[in-house]
C-alpha positions as a printed Julia matrix, in Angstrom:
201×3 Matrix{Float64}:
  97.33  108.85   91.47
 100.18  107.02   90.08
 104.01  106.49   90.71
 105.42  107.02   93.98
 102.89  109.34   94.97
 100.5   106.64   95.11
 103.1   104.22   97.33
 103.19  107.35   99.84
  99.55  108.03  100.01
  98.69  104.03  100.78
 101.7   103.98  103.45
 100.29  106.86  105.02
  96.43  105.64  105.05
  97.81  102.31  106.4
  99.74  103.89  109.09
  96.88  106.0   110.0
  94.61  102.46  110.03
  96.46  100.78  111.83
  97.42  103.63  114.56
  93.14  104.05  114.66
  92.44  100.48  115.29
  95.33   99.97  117.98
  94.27  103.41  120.28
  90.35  102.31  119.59
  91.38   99.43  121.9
  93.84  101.51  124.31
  97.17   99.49  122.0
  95.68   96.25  124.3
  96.25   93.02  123.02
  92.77   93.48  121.27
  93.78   96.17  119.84
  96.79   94.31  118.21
  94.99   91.59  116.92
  92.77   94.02  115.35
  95.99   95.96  113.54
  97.44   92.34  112.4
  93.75   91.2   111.1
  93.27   94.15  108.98
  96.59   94.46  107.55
  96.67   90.74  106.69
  93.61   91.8   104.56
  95.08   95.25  103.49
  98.32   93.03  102.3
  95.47   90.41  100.61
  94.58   93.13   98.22
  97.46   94.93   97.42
  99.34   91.67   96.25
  96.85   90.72   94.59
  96.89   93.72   92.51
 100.44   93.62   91.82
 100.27   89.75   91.12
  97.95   89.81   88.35
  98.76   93.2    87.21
  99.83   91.98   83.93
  98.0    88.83   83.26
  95.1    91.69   83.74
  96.21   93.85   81.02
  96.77   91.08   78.73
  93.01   89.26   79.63
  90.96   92.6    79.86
  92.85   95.67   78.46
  91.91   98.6    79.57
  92.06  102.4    81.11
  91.46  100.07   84.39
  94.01   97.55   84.32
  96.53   99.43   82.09
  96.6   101.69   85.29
  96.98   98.51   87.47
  99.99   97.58   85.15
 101.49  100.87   85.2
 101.34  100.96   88.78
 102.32   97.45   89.76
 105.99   98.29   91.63
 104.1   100.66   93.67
 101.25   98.61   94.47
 103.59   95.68   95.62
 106.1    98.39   97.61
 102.45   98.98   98.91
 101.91   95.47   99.93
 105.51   95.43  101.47
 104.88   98.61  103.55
 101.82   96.53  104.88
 102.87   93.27  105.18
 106.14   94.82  107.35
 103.51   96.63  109.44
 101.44   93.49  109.69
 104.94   92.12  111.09
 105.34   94.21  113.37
 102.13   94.14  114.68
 102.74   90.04  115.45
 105.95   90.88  117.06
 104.12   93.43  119.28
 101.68   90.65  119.95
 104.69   88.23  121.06
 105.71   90.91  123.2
 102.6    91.66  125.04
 101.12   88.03  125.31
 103.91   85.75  124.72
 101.33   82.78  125.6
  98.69   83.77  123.53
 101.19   84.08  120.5
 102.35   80.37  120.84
  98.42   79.36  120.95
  98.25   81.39  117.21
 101.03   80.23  115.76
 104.06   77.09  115.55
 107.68   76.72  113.92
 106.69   75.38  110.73
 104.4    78.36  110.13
 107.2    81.28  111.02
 109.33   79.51  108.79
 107.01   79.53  105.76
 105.81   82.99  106.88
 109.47   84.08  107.55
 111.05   82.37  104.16
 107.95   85.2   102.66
 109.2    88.18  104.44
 113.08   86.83  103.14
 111.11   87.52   99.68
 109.61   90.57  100.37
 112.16   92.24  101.36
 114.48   90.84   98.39
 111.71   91.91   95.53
 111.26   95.42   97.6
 115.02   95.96   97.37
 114.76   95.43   93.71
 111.93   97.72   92.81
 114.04  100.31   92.02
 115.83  101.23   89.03
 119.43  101.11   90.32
 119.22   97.79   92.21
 117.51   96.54   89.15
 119.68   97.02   86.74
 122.79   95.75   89.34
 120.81   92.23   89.63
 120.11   92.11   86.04
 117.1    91.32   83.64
 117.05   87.19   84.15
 117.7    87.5    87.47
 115.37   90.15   88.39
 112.47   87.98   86.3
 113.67   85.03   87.92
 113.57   86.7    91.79
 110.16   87.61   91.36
 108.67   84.92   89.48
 109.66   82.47   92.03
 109.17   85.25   95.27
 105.51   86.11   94.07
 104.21   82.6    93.83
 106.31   81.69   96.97
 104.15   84.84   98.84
 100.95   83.4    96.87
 101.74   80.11   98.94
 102.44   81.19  102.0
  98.93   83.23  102.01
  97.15   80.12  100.37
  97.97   78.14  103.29
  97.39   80.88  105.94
  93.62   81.55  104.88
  93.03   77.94  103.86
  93.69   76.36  107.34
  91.48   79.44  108.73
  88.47   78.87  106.12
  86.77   75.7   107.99
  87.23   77.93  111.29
  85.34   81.32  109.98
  83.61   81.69  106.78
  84.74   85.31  106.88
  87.74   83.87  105.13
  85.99   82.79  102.24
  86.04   85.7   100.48
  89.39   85.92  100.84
  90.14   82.01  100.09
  88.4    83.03   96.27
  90.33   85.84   96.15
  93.6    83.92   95.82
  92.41   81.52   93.89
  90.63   83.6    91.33
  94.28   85.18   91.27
  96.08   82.49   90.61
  93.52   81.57   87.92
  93.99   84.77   85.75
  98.16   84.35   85.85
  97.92   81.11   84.55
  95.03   81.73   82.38
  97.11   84.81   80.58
 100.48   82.58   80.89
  98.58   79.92   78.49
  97.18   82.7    76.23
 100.6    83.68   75.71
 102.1    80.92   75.31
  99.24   80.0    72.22
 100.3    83.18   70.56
 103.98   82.31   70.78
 102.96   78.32   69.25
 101.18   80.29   66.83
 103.69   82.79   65.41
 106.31   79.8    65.47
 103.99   77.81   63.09
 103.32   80.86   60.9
 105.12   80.01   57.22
């Protein structure tokens, strides 16, 4: 499954989650929380994937991550499709238990949160060929450098403050961290080879 196809299929299996989880609680406010909780891990994974899609290549090449690679503007539309429904899902919550929402959340974090979704949406609207090439090469590079470790922030600080509360967010916590790890870790690499064909006589 590659391409488009594979954007579709994961859009459609994430609908269908989160539709199950929200009637297995009668779409209570139980059943929200359970929609937002799974797509906050659903949206985990999937940036992830696009994140380190090419440090992954470049660290361990191959069938594997060359497919990860190949894939990585439809694994992070992926993430977008579930990171809007995981919106929407917190907005349903404000809407049903306006109380309980204020308890969950404050400004500062719907601003960091929001200045993501800004981000999202900007990188989503450039994933495809047309808008692209209209923002041009440097910019495009520069858009997503800066929006994917801006989105790695804003989920570093969501599941850090939550790790002392629940150790079910540890796996999660090492997820992000062992993420960050392999960008920078292939960003040195290639920086050595670039040191190292500049000193070649």
């Amino acid at each position: 499954m590659n391409g488009w196809r594979l954007t579709g299929l994961l859009s459609l299996a994430l609908a269908a989650m989160s539709l199950a989880l929200a009637a297995s609680h009668a779409w209570d406010v139980e059943g929200i929380r359970l929609v937002i909780r799974a797509t906050a891990r659903t949206s985990l994974v999937l940036f992830v994937m696009a994140f380190t899609a090419s440090a992954m290549v470049d660290l361990i090449p191959s069938e594997a991550t060359r497919w990860q690679r190949r894939n990585r503007r439809y694994l992070g539309v992926s993430f977008a499709v579930s990171h809007f429904v995981h919106l929407a899902a917190i907005l349903s919550l404000a809407l049903a238990d306006n109380s309980l929402f204020w308890k969950l959340t404050n400004i500062s974090t719907i601003v960091l949160a929001g200045t993501a979704y800004l981000f999202i949406a900007a990188m989503t609207a450039t994933s495809f060929d047309r808008t692209a090439a209209w923002l041009g090469p440097r910019r495009w590079r520069l858009l997503h450098l800066v929006g994917s470790w801006y989105i790695w922030i804003s989920f570093a600080v969501a599941v850090g403050k939550r790790v002392p509360l629940d150790r079910f967010y540890w796996p999660m916590a090492v997820l992000l961290l062992a993420a960050a790890a392999v960008r920078l870790l292939a960003m040195a690499r290639r920086n050595d080879r670039r040191a190292a064909v500049g000193t070649t006589p």
